[in-house]
C-alpha positions in Angstrom: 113.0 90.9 110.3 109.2 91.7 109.6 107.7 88.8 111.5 109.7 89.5 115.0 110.1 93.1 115.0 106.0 93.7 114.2 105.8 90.6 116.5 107.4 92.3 119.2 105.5 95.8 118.5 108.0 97.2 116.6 106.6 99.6 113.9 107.7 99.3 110.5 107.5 102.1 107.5 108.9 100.8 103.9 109.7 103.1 101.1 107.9 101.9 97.9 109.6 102.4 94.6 106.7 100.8 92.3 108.5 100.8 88.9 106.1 101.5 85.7 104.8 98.0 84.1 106.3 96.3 87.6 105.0 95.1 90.5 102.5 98.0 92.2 100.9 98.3 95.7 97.2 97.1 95.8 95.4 100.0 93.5 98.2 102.2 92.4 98.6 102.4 88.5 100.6 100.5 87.2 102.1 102.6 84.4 103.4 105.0 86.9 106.8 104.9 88.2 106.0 105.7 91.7 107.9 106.5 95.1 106.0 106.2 98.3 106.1 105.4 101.8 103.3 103.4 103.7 103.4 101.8 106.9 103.6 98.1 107.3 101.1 97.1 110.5 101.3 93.1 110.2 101.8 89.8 108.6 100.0 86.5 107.9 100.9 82.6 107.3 104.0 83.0 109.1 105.5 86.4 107.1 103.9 84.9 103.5 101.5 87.7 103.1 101.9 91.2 104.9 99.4 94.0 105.8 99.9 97.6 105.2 98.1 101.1 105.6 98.8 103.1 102.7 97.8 107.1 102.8 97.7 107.0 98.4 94.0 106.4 99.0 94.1 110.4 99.4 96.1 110.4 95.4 93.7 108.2 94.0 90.8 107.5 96.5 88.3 104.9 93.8 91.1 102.6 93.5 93.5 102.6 96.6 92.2 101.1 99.9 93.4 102.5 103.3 94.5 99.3 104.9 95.9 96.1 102.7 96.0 93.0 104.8 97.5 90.4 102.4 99.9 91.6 99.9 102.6 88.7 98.5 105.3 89.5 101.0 108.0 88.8 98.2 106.1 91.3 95.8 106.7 93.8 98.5 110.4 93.0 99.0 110.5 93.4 95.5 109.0 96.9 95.5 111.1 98.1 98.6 113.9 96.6 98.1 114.9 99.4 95.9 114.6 102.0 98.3 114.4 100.1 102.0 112.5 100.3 105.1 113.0 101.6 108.7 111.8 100.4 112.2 
């Protein structure tokens, strides 16, 4: 559903659950069990790799950039597939 529906325009936010030691978003600790939602704005190499704006950078601003534009897209299905998504 990512590729067509941010294809088509379709906005996309995903609620994170980043389990401590598991897989994180780019820059958020990793020893932290954390819940978050963050907007997914785009894909790359046909859904491989997907972009994302995330507002942490205002929780920990040294480490977590504003905008992500090639995160694993099976690392991220991983980390909201938890909690889910909505368009």
């Amino acid at each position: 559903h990512l590729e067509l529906d941010i294809w088509a325009g379709y906005p996309m936010v995903a609620d994170a659950w980043e389990v401590a030691g598991g897989p994180h978003l780019t820059g958020h600790p990793a020893n932290l069990t954390i819940f978050h939602w963050f907007t997914i704005i785009g894909y790359r190499n046909n859904g491989a790799y997907t972009s994302y704006e995330d507002s942490a950078t205002s929780v920990w601003p040294k480490t977590v950039p504003a905008y992500t534009l090639s995160f694993n897209s099976a690392t991220l299905v991983e980390i909201i597939g938890g909690r889910g998504y909505v368009w």
